[in-house]
N, C-alpha and C positions, 0 to 999 in steps of 0.2 A: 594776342590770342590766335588757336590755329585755325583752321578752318573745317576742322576735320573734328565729328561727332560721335560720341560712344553711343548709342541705344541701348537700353537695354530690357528686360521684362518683356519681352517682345511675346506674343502668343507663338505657337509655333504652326499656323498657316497664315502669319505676316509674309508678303513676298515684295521683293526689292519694287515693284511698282507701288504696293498700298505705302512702302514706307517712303517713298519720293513723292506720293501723293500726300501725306501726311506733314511733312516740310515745306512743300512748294509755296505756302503762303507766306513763310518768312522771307524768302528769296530764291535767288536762283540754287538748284541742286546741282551738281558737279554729276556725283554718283550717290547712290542708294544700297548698300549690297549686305543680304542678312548671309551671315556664317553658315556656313551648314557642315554637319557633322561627316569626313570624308568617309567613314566605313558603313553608315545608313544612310546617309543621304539626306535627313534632314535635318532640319532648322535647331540649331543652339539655344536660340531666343533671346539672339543679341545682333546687334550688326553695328554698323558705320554708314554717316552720312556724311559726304563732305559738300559744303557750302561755299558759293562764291566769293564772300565774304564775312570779315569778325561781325558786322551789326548784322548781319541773318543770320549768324551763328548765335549771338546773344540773344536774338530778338526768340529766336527756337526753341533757347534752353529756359527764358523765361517763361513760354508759352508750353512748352510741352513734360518737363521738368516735374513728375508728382501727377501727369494730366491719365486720369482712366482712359484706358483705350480696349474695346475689349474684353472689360472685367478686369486688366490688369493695371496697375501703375508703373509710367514708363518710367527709367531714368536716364534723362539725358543731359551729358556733361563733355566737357571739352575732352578728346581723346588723346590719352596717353601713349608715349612710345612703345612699341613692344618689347615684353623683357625676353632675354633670353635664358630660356629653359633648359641650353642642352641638351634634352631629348636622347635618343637614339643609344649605342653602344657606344662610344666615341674613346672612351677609357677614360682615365681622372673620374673627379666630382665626386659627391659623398660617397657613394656606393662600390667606388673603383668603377669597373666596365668592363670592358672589352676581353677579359679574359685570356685565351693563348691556350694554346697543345697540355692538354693532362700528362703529357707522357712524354 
């Protein structure tokens, strides 16, 4: 297992301190860090928590996994690699891309 935690349902005034405080009882926190949205600035309503270890990682997702926080229900689960999106102009991918001179 990794050690690395998805959050998610997070309210969006959770700040990386309430959500390291919110962990700290299963074990040691690494880092704490909620996403934030790069053109407003704020909160997604998801983040990562990475943990010292697999049994305070278990011990988290058992405890906090469905747990109200806030009014909301969190979900928290071993975090997956990021996929890649592509993104950007780059050309290829379904849509084509990148374009070129009209003329």
């Amino acid at each position: 297992m990794a050690t690395k935690l998805y959050v998610g349902n997070l309210t969006y005034g959770t700040t990386n301190a309430t959500l390291e405080t919110l962990f700290a009882p299963f074990g040691e926190v690494r880092s704490a860090q909620i996403v934030m949205d790069r053109d407003t600035g704020r909160s997604k309503g998801f983040g990562f928590v990475e943990m010292g270890d697999d049994q305070a990682c278990k011990s988290a997702i058992a405890a906090l996994n469905g747990k109200d926080v806030d009014g909301r229900a969190l979900t928290v689960n071993e975090a997956r690699p990021r996929e890649d999106r592509g993104g950007g102009r780059s050309g290829g991918g379904k849509y084509g891309g990148g374009g070129g001179s009209r003329y």
